[in-house]
C-alpha positions as CSV (number, residue, x, y, z in Angstrom):
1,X,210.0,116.7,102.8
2,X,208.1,119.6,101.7
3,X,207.0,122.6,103.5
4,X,204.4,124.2,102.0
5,X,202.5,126.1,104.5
6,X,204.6,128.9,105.1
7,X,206.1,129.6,108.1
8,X,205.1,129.3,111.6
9,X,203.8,132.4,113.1
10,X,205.7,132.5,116.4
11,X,206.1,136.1,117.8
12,X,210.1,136.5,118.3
13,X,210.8,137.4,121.8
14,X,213.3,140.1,120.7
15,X,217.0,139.8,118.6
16,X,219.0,137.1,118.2
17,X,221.9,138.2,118.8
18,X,225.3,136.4,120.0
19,X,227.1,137.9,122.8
20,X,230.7,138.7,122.4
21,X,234.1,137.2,123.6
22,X,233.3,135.1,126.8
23,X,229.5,135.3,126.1
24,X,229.9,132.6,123.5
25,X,232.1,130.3,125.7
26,X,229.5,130.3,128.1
27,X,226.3,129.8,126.2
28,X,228.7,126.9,123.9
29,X,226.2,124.3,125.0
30,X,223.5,126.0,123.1
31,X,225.5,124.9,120.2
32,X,226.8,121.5,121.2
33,X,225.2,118.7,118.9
34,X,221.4,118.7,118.6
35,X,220.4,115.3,117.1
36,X,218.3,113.7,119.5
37,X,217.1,110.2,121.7
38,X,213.9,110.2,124.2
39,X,211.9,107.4,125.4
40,X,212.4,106.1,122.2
41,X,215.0,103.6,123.3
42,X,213.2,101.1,124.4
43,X,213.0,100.6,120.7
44,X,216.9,100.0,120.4
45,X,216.0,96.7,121.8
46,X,213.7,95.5,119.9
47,X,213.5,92.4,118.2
48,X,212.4,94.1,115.0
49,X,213.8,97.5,115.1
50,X,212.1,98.3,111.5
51,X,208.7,97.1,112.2
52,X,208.8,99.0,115.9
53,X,210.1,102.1,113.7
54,X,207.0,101.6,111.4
55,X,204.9,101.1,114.3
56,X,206.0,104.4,116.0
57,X,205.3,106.4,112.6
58,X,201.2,104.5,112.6
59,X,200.9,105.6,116.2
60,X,202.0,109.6,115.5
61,X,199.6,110.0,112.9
62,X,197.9,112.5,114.7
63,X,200.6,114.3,115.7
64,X,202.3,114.3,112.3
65,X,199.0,115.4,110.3
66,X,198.6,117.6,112.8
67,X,202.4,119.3,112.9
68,X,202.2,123.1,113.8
69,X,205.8,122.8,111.5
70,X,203.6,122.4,108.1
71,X,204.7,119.1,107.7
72,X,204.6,115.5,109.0
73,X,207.1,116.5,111.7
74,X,206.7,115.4,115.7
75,X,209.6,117.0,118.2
76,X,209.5,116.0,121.8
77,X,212.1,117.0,124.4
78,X,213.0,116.7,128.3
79,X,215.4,118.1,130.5
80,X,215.0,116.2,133.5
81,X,217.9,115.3,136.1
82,X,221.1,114.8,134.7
83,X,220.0,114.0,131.0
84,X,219.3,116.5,128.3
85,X,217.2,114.3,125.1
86,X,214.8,115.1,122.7
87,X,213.9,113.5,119.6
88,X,212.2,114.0,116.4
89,X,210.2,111.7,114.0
90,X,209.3,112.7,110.7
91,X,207.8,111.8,107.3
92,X,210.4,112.8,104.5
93,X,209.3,113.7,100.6
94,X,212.8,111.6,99.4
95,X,213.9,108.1,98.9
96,X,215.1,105.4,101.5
97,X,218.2,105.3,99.3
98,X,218.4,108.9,99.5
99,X,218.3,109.3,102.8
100,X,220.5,106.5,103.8
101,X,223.5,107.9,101.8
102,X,223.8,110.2,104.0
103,X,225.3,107.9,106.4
104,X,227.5,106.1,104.1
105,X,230.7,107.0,105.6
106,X,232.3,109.3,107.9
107,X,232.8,111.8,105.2
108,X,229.6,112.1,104.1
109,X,227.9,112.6,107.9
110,X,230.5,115.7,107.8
111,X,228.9,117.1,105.1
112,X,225.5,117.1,106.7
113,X,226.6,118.6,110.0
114,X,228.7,121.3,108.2
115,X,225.7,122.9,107.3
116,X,224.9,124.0,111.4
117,X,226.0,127.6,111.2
118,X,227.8,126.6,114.9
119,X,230.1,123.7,112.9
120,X,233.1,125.0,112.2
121,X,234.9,122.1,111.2
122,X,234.4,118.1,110.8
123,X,237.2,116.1,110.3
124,X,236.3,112.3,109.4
125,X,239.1,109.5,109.6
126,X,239.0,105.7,109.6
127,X,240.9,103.1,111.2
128,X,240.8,98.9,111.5
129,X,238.4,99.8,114.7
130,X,235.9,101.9,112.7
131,X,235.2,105.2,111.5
132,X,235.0,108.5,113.4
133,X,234.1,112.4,113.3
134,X,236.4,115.5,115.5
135,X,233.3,118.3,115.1
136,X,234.5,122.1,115.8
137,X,231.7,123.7,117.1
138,X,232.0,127.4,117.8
139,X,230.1,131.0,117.3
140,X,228.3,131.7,114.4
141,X,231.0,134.5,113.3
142,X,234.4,133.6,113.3
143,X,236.3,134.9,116.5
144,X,239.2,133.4,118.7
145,X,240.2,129.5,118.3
146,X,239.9,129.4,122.0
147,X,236.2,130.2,121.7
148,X,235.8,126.7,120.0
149,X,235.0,123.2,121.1
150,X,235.7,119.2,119.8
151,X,233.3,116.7,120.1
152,X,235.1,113.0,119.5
153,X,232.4,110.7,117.8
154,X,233.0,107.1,117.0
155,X,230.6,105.9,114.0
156,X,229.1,103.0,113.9
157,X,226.6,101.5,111.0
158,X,224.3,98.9,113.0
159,X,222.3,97.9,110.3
160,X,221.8,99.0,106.7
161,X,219.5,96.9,104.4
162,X,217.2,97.9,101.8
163,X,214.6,98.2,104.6
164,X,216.0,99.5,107.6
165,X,219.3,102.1,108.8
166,X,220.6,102.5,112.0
167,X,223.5,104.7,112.6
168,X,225.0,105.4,116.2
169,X,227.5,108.2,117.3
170,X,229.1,108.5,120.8
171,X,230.9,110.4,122.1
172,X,232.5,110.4,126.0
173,X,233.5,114.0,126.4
174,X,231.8,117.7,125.0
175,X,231.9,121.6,126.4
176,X,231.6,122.2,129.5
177,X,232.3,118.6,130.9
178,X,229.0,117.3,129.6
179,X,229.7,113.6,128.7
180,X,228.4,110.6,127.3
181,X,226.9,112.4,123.9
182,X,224.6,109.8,121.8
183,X,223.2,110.4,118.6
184,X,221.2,107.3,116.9
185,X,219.4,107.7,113.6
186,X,217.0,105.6,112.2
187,X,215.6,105.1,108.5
188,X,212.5,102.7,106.8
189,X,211.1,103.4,103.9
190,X,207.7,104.2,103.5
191,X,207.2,103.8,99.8
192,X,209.1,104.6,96.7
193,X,209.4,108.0,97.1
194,X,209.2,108.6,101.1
195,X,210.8,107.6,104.2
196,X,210.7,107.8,107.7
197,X,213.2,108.9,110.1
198,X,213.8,109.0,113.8
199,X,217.1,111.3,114.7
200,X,217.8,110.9,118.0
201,X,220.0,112.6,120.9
202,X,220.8,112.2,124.6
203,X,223.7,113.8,126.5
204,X,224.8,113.3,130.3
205,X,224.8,117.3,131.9
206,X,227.1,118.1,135.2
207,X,226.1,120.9,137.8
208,X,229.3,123.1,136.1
209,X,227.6,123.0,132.5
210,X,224.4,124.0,134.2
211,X,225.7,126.6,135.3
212,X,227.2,127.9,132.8
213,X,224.2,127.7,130.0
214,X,222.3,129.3,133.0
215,X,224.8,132.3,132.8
216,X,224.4,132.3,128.9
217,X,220.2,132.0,129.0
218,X,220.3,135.3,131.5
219,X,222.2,136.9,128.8
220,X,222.8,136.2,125.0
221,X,220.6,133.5,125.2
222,X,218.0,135.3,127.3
223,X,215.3,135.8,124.2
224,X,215.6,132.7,122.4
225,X,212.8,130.0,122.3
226,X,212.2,126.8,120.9
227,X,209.0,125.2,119.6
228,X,207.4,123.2,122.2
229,X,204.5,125.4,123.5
230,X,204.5,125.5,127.2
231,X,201.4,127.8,128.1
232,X,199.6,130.6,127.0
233,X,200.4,134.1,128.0
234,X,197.5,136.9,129.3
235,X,196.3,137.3,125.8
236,X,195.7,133.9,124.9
237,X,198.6,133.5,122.6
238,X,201.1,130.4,122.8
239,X,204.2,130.9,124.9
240,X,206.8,128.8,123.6
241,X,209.6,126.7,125.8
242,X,213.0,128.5,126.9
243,X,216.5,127.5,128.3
244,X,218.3,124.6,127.4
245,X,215.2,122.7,126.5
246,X,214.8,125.6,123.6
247,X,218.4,125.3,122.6
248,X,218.2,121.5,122.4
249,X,214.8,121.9,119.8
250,X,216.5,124.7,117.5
251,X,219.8,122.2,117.5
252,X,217.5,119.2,116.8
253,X,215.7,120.8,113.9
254,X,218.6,122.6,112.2
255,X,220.1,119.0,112.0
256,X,217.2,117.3,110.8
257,X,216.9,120.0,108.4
258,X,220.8,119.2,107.4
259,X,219.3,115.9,106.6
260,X,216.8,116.8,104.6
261,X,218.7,119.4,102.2
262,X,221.7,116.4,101.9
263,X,219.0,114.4,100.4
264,X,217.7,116.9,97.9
265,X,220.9,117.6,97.1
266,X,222.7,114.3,94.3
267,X,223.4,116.2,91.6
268,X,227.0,118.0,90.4
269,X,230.1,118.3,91.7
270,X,231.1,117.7,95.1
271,X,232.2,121.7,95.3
272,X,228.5,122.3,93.3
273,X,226.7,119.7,95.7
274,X,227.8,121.3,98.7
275,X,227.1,125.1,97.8
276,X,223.3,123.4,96.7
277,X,223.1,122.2,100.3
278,X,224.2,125.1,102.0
279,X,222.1,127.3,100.2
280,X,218.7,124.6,100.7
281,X,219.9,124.1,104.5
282,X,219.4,128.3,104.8
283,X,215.8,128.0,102.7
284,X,214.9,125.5,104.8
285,X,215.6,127.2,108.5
286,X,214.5,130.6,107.6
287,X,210.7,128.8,107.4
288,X,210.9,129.4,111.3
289,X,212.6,132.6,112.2
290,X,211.5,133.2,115.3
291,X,213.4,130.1,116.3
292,X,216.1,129.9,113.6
293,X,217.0,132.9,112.3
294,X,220.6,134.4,113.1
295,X,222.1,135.8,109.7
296,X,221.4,136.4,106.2
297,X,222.2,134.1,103.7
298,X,225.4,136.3,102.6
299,X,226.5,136.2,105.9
300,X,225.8,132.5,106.2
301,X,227.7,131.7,102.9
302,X,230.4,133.7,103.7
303,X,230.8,132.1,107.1
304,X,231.0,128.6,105.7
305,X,233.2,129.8,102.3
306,X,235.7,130.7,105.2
307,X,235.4,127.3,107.2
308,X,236.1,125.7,103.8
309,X,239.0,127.7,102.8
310,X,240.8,126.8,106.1
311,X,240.3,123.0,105.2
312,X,237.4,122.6,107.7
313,X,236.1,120.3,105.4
314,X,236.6,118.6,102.0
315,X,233.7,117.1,100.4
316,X,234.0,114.5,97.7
C-alpha cells in the first residue's frame, strides 16, 4: 500500500496528551483492540466468501478512488446500542502471500499487534484445541502493572488457499466488562502484486464501560478525533467524529497499518525484521497526526525496546 499524497490536512483539536494514574484506567477502552466488523457479516455466510469479498472491493470503487486517506482505503464505523464495530476495506500495494503470512500462526499475529503503541505484551501459545493470543494492553508510557489489561483471544484459521484467508479472533472478556470481542480478517488477491483486505471488529459494550470512556472523553480523551467527518463547523471546514466512535477509527487504522508494515517487512533477522516494522508502523501513522500522533519516534522505540526487554514478546 502506498501513500503518496501526503498527509491529511485535519486541524488537531488541541494535544494529545494521556492523563496520568487513574486517567488511563478509565479511558483503557480507547485502547482496547481496534480491528473491526460492520454490516459486513452478512458476508461470513456466504456461499463464496472470496467472490462476495471481490464483489465488495468492485462496489467501493468510488469510495476507494476517492479515499480522503491518499490511498484506496474505505473506514466505516457505528456505535449504536450495545455494539461498538467498524470496519475497514482496502487495496494493498503487497502480495496475497505477503499478506497472508501474517496470519500464519499465533506468533506471528503478535508481532503485528505489538506494533500499537497501547500493546504491551502478546503472548501466543498453542494447544490440541488451537492456537491463542493473552494481549497486554496499557498506556502509551510505561506506568503501574495495575494500569494494564488482558484480552484472551482464541485463533482460528477458517480458510487459507491460494485465493482466499480468513482468520477469526474471539475473545469473551476485555476492560471494563466489555465482552464478546471479534476480530475477522479477510484476504483475496487482486493480482500479482496487490491484494485486498477486509479487517474487521465488533465488541459487546455494558452501561459500566460507558461510563467509564464517557469519564475518559471529558478528560484525556476530550480532544481527540477520528476520521469520519460528521458536519461542517461555522466556517465551512470538516468537523471530524469524537468519542468512542473516534477511538474505535484511530484503533482500526493503527492496526491495519500494523498490517501493512508486517508485509513490507520479509527481509533479516527476526531482531532486524521487527526493528524494520516498528520503525515503518511509526512512518506510516505519523501520515495522519491529527489523529495518530502521540510520541516521537525515540520515544516510540524506546517504549517498545522496553516491552521487549521484559519478554513482552519474542519474535522468530
Amino acid at each position: 500500500m502506498h501513500f503518496n499524497t501526503g498527509h491529511i490536512f485535519w486541524r488537531r483539536r488541541g494535544g494529545c496528551g494521556v492523563g496520568a494514574g487513574r486517567a488511563w484506567a478509565v479511558g483503557i477502552l480507547a485502547a482496547a483492540l481496534g480491528l473491526p466488523g460492520l454490516q459486513g457479516h452478512a458476508q461470513d455466510l456466504a456461499a463464496d466468501p472470496a467472490a462476495a469479498l471481490h464483489a465488495r472491493r468492485v462496489a467501493l470503487q468510488p469510495q476507494l478512488r476517492a479515499s480522503a486517506f491518499g490511498a484506496p482505503l474505505h473506514l466505516a464505523s457505528s456505535d449504536g446500542g450495545d455494539m461498538v464495530e467498524g470496519e475497514v476495506h482496502a487495496e494493498v500495494a503487497h502480495p496475497f502471500a505477503d499478506v497472508a503470512a501474517a496470519f500464519k500462526s499465533a506468533t506471528t499475529v503478535c508481532e503485528l499487534l505489538f506494533l500499537h503503541l497501547n500493546v504491551r505484551a502478546c503472548q501466543p501459545s498453542g494447544t490440541a484445541a488451537g492456537e491463542s493470543l493473552t494481549l497486554t494492553i496499557g498506556p502509551k508510557r510505561a506506568q503501574a502493572s495495575d494500569l494494564r489489561y488482558r484480552l484472551d483471544y482464541a485463533l482460528r484459521v477458517e480458510a487459507l488457499t491460494p485465493a482466499y484467508l480468513r482468520v477469526t479472533l474471539n475473545a469473551p472478556q476485555g476492560p471494563l466488562t466489555t465482552r464478546d470481542y471479534r476480530i475477522v480478517v479477510e484476504v483475496v488477491p487482486v493480482d500479482a502484486g496487490r491484494a485486498f483486505v477486509r479487517l474487521g471488529y465488533a465488541y459487546q459494550n455494558t452501561t459500566l464501560a460507558r461510563f467509564a470512556m464517557e469519564a475518559y472523553l471529558s478528560t484525556a480523551g476530550r480532544a481527540k478525533i477520528g476520521f469520519t467527518v460528521v458536519g461542517q463547523d461555522d466556517a465551512g471546514r470538516p468537523v471530524l467524529v469524537q468519542g468512542e466512535r473516534a477511538a474505535l477509527e484511530r484503533n482500526v487504522i493503527r492496526y491495519f497499518l500494523a498490517l501493512v508494515a508486517c508485509s513490507s517487512v520479509k527481509a533479516g533477522s527476526p531482531q532486524e525484521r521487527m526493528e524494520a516494522r516498528l520503525r515503518a508502523w511509526f512512518a506510516l501513522t505519523e501520515r495522519y497526526p491529527a489523529q495518530l500522533h502521540e510520541l516521537s519516534l525515540d520515544e516510540y522505540l524506546q517504549e517498545k525496546h522496553d516491552d521487549l526487554a521484559a519478554n513482552a514478546l519474542h519474535p522468530r
